[in-house]
C-alpha positions as CSV (number, residue, x, y, z in Angstrom):
1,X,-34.7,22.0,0.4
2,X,-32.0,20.3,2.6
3,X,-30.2,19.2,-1.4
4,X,-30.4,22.5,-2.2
5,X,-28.9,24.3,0.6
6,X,-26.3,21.4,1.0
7,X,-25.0,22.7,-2.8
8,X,-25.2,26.3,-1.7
9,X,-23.2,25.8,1.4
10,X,-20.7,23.6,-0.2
11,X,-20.7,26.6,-3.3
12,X,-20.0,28.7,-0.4
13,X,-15.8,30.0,-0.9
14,X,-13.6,29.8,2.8
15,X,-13.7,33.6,2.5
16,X,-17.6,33.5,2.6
17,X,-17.9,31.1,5.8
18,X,-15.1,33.2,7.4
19,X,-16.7,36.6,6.9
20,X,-20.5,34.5,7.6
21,X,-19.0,33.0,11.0
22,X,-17.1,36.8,12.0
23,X,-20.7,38.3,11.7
24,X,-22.8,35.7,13.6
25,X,-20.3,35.6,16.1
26,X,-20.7,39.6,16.6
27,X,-24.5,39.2,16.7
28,X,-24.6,36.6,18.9
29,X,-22.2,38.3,21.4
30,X,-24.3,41.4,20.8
31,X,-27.5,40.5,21.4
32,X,-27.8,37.9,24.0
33,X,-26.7,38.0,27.9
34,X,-24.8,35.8,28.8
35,X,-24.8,36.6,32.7
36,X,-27.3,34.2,34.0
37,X,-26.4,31.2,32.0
38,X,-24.3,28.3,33.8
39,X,-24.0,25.4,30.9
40,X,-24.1,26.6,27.5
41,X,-24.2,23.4,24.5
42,X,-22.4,23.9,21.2
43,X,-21.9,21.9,17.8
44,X,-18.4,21.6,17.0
45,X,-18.8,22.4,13.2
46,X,-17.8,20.0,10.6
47,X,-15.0,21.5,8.4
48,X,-15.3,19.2,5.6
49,X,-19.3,20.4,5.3
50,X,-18.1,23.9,5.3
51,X,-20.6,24.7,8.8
52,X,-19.8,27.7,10.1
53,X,-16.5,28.1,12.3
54,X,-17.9,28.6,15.7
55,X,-14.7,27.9,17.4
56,X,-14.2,31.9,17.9
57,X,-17.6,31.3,20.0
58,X,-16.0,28.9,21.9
59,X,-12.7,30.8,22.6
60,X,-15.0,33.7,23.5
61,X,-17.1,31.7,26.1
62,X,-14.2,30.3,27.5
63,X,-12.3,33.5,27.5
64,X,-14.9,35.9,28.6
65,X,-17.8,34.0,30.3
66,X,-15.8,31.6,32.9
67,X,-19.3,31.3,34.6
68,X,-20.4,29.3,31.8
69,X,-19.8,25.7,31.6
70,X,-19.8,24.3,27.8
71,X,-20.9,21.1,26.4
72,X,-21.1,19.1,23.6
73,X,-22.3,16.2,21.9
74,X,-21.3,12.3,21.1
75,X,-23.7,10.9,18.4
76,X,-24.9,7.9,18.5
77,X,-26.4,6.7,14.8
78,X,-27.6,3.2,15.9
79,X,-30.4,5.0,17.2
80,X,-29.8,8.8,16.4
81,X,-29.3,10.3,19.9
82,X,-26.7,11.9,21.3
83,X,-24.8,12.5,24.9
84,X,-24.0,15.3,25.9
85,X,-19.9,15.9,27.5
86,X,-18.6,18.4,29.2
87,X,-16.0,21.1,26.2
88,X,-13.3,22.2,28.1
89,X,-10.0,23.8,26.6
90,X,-8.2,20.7,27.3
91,X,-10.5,18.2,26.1
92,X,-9.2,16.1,23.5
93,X,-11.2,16.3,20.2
94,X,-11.6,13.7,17.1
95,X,-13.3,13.0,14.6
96,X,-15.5,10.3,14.3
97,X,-16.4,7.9,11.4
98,X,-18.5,10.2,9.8
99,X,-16.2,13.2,10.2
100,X,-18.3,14.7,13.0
101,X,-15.8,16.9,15.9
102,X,-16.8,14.8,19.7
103,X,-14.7,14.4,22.6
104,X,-12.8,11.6,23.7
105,X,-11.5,12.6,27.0
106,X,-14.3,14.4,28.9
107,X,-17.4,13.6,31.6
108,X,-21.1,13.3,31.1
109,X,-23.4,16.3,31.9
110,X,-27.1,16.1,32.0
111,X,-29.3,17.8,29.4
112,X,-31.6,19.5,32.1
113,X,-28.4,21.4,33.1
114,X,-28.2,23.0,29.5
115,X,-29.5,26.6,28.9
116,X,-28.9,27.5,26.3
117,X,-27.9,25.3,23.0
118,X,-26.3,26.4,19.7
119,X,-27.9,24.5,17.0
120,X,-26.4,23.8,13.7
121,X,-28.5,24.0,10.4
122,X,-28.7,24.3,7.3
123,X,-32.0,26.7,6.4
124,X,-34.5,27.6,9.2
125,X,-38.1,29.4,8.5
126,X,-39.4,32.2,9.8
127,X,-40.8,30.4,12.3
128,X,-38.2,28.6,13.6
129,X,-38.1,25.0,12.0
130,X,-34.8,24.1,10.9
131,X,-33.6,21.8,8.1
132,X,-30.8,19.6,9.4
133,X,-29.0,16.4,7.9
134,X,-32.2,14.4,8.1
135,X,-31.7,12.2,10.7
136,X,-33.2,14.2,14.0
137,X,-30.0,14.3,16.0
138,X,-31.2,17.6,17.5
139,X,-35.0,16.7,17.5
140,X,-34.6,14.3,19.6
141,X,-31.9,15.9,22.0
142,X,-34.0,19.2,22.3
143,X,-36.4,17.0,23.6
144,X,-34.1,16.2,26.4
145,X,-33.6,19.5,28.0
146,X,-35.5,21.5,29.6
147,X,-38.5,23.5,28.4
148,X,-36.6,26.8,29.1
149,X,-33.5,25.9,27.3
150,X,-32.7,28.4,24.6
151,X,-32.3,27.0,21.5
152,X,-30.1,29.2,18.7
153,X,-29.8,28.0,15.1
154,X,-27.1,29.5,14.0
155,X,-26.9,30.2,10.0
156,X,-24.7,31.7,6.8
157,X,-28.0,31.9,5.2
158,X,-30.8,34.3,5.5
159,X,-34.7,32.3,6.7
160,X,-36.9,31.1,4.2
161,X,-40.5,32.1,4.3
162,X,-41.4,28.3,5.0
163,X,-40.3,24.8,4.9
164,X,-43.0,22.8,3.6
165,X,-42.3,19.3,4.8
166,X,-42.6,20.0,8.9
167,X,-43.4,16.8,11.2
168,X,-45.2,17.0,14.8
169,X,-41.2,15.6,15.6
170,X,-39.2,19.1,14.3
171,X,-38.5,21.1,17.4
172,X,-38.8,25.0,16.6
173,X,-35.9,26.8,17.6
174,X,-35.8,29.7,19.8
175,X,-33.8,32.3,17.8
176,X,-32.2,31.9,14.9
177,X,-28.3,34.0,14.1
178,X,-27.6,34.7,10.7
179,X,-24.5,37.3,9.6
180,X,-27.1,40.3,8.9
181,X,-29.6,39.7,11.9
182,X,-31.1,37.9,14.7
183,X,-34.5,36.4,14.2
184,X,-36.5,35.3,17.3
185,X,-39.8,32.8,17.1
């Protein structure tokens, strides 16, 4: 599955992930309430993977929701973990060896500060499991945070019925945003 939406999404034209990433971002922004949430974790997507472009998200948080502090991540593939940094307007972006957006100029926040995390994907199920790159960046780092965190996958595709190859290791996702819908688990 993860070979077969990696060709679809790299089929996918600039036109398609820019009309895909205008539509989640108006479903996200329309469905969820922001009020009560104080540090808010995103992926910075990966332009040369054709992710969706969720930096209108980000100018949106920062823009409309001061409350909300962001965060990202620094990846770590010695041992496939990742640290979570503080996303401010300022901070200084680059990308790493494997093309992946992370900060260089920013301070450490705890993970059981996050409440809600954006997760990229490629496919999720309808019940929540997510196919990723393969290496359980976000597994692991879900792991991390607290219980109550939300966790939104955020998709250009629609959910499959089911992805067969599941570990006890996937973390389920919350809620999944695609551009026609959002799907809750």
């Amino acid at each position: 599955m993860r070979n077969a939406f990696l060709a679809k999404r790299k089929a996918l034209t600039l036109e398609q992930i820019d009309a895909s990433s205008s539509a989640v971002h108006r479903i996200f922004f329309d469905n969820f309430n922001l009020e009560k949430a104080a540090y808010l974790h995103t992926f910075l997507p990966i332009k040369k993977q054709k992710e969706l472009n969720i930096w209108p998200i980000i100018q949106t948080l920062w823009n409309e929701y001061s409350h909300i502090k962001l965060a990202t991540s620094v990846s770590n593939f010695s041992d496939s973990a990742m640290e979570t940094y503080a996303l401010e307007a300022s901070t200084i972006i680059k990308e790493n060896a494997y093309g992946i957006p992370e900060p260089v100029n920013s301070h450490k926040i705890e993970e059981r500060l996050l409440d809600i995390i954006l997760v990229p994907l490629l496919v999720a199920d309808t019940t929540g499991h997510r196919v990723g790159y393969g290496k359980g960046f976000y597994d692991r780092f879900l792991t991390l945070c607290r219980p109550e965190a939300i966790s939104i996958g955020l998709s250009p595709f629609p959910l499959v019925d089911k992805i067969a190859d599941v570990s006890s290791y996937d973390q389920q996702l919350d809620f999944c945003v695609t551009p026609v819908a959002v799907h809750a688990f």
